[in-house]
N, C-alpha and C positions, 0 to 999 in steps of 0.2 A: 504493500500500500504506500509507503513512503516512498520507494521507486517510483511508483505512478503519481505522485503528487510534485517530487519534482521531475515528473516528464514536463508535466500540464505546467505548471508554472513555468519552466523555457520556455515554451510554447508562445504564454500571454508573454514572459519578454520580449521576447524576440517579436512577438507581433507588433507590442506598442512600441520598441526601435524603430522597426520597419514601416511604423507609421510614419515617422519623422515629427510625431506630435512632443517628443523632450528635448528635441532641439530649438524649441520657441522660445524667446524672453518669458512671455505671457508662462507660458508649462512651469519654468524653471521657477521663476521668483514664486508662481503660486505653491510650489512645493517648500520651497525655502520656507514662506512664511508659514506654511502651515506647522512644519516640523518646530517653526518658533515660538508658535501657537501652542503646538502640542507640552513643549517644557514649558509653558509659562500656566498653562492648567492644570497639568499634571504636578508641578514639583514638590509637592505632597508626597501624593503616590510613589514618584522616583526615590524619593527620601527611605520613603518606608523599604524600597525593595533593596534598596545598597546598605538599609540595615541588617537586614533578614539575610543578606549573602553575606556580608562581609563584617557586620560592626562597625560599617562608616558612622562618623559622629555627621549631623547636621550642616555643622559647618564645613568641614571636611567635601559631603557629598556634592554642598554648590560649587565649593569654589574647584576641585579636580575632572567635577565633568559638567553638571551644569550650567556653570560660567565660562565653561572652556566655550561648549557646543554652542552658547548665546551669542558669546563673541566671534566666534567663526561665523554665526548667520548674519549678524549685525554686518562684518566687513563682506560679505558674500554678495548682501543684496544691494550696499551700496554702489559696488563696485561691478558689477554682474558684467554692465552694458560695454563698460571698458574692458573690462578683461575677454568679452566673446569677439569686441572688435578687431578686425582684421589691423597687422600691422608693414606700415608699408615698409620697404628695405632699399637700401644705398643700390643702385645700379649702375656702372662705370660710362662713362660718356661712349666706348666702343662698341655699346651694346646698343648706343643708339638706335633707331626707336622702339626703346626697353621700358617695361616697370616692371618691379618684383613688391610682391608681401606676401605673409606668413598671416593663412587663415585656422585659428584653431579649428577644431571640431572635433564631435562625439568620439569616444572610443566604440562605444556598443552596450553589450550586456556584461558588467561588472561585476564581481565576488568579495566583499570585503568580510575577511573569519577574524574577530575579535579577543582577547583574550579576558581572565575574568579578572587582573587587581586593578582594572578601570573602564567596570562591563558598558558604561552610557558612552563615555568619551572615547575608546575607542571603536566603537561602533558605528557611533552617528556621527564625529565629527571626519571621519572620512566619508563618509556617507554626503555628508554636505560639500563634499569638495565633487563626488560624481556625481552629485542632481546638478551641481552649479554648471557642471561642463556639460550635462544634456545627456545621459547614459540612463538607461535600465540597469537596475541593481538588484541581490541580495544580499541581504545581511544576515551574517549567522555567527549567533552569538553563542559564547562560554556556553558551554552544558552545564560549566562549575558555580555558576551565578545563575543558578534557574531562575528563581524571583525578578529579577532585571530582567532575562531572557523572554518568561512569559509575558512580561508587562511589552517591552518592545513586540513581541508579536500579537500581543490585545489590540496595542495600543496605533501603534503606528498606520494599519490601515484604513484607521478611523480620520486619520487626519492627512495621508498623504494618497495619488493616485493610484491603489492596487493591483492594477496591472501591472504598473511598469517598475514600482519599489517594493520588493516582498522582505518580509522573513521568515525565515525557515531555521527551524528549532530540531536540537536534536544531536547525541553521541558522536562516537568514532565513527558509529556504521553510516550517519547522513553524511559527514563531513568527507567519507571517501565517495559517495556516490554522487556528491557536488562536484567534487574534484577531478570525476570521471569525463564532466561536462567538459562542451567547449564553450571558455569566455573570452573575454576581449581584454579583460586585466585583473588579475584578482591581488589585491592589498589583504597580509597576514600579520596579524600580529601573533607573538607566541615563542615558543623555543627552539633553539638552532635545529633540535630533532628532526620537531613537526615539520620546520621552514624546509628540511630537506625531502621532505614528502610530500610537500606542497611543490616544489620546483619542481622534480621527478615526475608529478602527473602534469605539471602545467608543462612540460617540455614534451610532451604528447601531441600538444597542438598549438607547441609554439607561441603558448601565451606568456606575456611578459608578466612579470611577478613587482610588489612591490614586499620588501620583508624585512618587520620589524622587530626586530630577536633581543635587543636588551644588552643581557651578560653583564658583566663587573662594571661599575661606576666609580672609580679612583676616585676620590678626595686627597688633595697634598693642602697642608697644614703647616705654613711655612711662620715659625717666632722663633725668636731666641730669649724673649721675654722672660717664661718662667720653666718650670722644672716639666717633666713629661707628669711628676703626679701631681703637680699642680692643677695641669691641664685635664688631667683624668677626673679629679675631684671637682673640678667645674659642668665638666660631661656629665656627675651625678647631680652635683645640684641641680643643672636644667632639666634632669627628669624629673625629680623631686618636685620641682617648679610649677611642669607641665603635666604631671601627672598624680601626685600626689605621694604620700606614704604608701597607697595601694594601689597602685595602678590598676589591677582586675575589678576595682570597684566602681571606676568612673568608666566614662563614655570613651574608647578605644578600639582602634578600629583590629579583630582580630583575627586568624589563621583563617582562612576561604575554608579548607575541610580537613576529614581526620589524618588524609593521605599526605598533605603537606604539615600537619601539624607533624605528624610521625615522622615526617624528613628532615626538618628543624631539629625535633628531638635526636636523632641517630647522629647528625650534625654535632650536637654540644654532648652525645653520647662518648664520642672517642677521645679516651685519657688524656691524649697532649692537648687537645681544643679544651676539655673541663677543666685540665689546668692553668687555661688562658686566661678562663672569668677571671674578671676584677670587680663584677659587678651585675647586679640581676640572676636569671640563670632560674628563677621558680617557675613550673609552668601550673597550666588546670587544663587538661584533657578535654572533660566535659562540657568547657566552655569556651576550646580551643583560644586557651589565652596564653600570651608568651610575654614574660616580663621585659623589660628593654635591658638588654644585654650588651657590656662591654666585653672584649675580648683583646687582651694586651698581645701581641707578636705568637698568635699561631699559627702551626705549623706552614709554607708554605704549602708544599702537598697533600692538605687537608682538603675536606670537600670545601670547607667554608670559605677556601680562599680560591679555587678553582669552579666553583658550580653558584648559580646567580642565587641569592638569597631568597630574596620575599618573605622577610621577616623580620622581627627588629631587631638584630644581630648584628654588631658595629665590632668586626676585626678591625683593631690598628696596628700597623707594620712598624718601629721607628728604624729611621737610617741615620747611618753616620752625618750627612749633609743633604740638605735637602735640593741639593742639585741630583742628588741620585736617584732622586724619584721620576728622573726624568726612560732613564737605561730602565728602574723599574716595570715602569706600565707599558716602554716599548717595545721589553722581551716579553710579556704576553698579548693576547690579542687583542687586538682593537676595538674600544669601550664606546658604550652608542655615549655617553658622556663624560667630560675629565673636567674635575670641578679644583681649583686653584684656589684657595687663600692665602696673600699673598701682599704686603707692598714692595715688592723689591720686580722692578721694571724688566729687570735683564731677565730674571728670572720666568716675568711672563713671555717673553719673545723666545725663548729656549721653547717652553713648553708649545707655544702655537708654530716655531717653527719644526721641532724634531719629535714631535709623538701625531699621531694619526687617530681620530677618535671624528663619531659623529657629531660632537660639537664640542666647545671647549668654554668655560663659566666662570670667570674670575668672582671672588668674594658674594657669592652666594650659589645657592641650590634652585633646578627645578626653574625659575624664573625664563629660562630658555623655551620653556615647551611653550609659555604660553605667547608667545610672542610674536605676532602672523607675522612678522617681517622678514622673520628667520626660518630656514627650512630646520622640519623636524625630521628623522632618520640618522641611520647607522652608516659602520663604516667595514666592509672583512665582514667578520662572525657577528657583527651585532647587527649586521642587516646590509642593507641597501636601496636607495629611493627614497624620497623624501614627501612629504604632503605639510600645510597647516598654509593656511591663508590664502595668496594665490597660486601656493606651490602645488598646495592640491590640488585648483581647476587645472593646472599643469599638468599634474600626475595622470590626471584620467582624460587626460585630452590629447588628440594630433596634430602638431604644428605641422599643416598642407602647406608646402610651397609652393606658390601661381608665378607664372610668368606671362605677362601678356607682350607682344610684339606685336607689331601692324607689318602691313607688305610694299611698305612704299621704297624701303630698301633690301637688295640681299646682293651680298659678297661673294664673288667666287673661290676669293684666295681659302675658302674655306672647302672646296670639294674637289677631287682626281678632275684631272692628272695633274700629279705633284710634280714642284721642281724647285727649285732653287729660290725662286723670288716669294713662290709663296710661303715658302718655310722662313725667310725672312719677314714675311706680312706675321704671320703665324708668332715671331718671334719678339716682334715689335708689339703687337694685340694684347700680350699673355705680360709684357710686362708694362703695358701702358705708357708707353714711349712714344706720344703723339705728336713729337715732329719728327722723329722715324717712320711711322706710317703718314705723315705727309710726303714726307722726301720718297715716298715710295707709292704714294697716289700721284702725285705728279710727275713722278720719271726717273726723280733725280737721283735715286740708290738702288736702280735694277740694276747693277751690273758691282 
């Protein structure tokens, strides 16, 4: 039955593409707003289901996906008519009578698979980057954040075109039988594993991937201020601060399920990591709750220091000099982010010139993602492609090249039979040497 439901649902894609009805301003912005419609009635409901998945607090839930998803529609619909506008392009005076521009347009029927430690934002906010460009989509969201998942599948078709925007809900067994499809682009968020299981079928039919896989996030911590336990003791006071004497008692956001709660645990299970605490380290099963945890120079070869966290588990490394931190994060793989605190100048131009990461954030955290001016994406293993602002009408769009020419001139030096003078016209053309091709339209360098 669920093979037959996504047969029927390609089906209505592919038919409302082939309409050419999501390629209108009119289509696009009435989607847009509606989906800004839909958070602005909903954020109640949203509220409640990123509690029930995950323990988001309140605030927490607007400002990581709620606020993200607003602000990407707010700059979407301002900017729509602009960004579908055709752009024109430089054409050398030899091409005379030439124009060139660069027309975006649809990609087609898109797939965007989301993951669950930010089931709204990324879901819909790449979602709002393929309505803006004019594409038929599905979304399919974390099986691990069902509450979110059912609500975007309650919800969304009440407020946006159903034929042409679906979701589809549902384990490993729908996500391979989506997978089997042919799309026009599918955007993954999720882990290196899956990304490679997502390539491997999309290289089936050649469909271009966009994939955003995460991994390690370095923080360098550059003082000489005060002592490293100085610094650790200040790490606890700001839990203490923002947490409380109990942290399991207040509103914190906890473990998604038992299977990553158990992976956490096996994590601060191994002797030389439990010997790292310096700090937290209680857990509660039942309530998949994990205290915030310091971790003083564990092992490198631990999992905690080679396998992405998602959790509150804060390894700190120290090095001799913190120009080392640079050889550090460039002999392992390249982080979707490298976050710098830091006032020492030279030290930020080492790091933006000799480490490779998808983005790089001097004196603060996070503040990157939300920032449509900057493209979001990885670099190597943490992904590749980018989307958030106009990067995303970008991502799910084709910049078509047009050339138009009239017939009022045409060159022979350009077709058989070759010889000598026109491999000089040829030569002169190519590198825009226009009193070389005069000297050679009026006579004077044939020979």
């Amino acid at each position: 039955m669920e093979f037959l439901h996504i047969d029927k649902s390609m089906e209505e894609l592919r038919e409302s593409f082939k309409s050419r009805r999501t390629r209108s301003v009119a289509w696009r912005k009435s989607q847009l707003k509606g989906l800004l419609r839909l958070l602005e009635e909903k954020e109640e409901e949203i509220f409640r289901a990123l509690q029930e998945d995950i323990g988001k607090p309140r605030v927490e839930a607007y400002r990581d996906e709620v606020a993200v998803i607003k602000k990407s529609l707010d700059l979407s619909l301002a900017c729509l008519e602009e960004w579908m506008a055709s752009k024109k392009v430089r054409v050398p005076i030899i091409a005379f009578p030439t124009s060139g521009e660069v027309v975006p347009e649809p990609l087609g029927v898109v797939l965007i698979i989301s993951s669950w430690n930010c089931p709204f934002g990324l879901s819909l906010d790449p979602l709002v980057g393929a309505i803006a460009a004019g594409n038929a989509a599905v979304v399919k969201p974390s099986e691990l954040a069902p509450a979110s998942s059912a609500f975007m599948a309650n919800n969304l078709p009440n407020y946006l075109d159903n034929k042409a925007v679906k979701v589809i809900q549902g384990g490993v067994s729908v996500t391979e039988q989506l997978l089997d499809k042919k799309w026009d682009k599918i955007l993954f968020t999720g882990s290196a594993r899956v990304g490679r299981i997502v390539m491997t079928a999309a290289a089936k039919h050649l469909t271009p991937v966009i994939l955003e896989l995460g991994g390690k996030c370095p923080a360098i911590y550059d003082t000489l201020s005060s002592s490293m336990d100085t610094r650790v003791n200040l790490l606890k006071d700001q839990i203490k601060k923002s947490y409380g004497d109990n942290p399991r008692e207040i509103s914190m956001t906890r473990i998604i399920n038992k299977h990553h709660f158990q992976r956490l645990r096996s994590i601060l299970k191994d002797p030389k990591v439990a010997a790292s605490v310096v700090h937290g380290g209680s857990m509660d099963e039942d309530n998949l709750f994990i205290e915030p945890t310091i971790l003083m120079n564990p092992p490198l070869d631990s999992d905690i220091m080679t396998e992405e966290i998602f959790g509150p588990l804060l390894p700190i490394i120290t090095l001799e000099k913190i120009e080392d931190s640079i050889e550090f994060i460039s002999s392992r793989p390249q982080p979707l982010a490298i976050y710098v605190f830091t006032k020492n100048e030279t030290l930020k131009k080492r790091v933006i010139s000799e480490t490779s990461s998808g983005s790089v954030t001097f004196n603060d955290c996070i503040i990157q993602y939300v920032l449509d001016t900057l493209p979001f994406g990885g670099v190597g293993q943490s992904g590749f492609g980018k989307y958030h602002g106009k990067f995303s009408f970008d991502a799910f769009s084709h910049e078509k090249a047009v050339l138009r020419r009239s017939f009022i001139t045409e060159f022979s030096f350009g077709y058989p039979p070759w010889n000598d003078y026109k491999l000089r016209f040829i030569r002169a053309a190519f590198s825009f040497d226009y009193i070389a091709l005069f000297l050679l339209f009026v006579g004077l360098k044939r020979s």
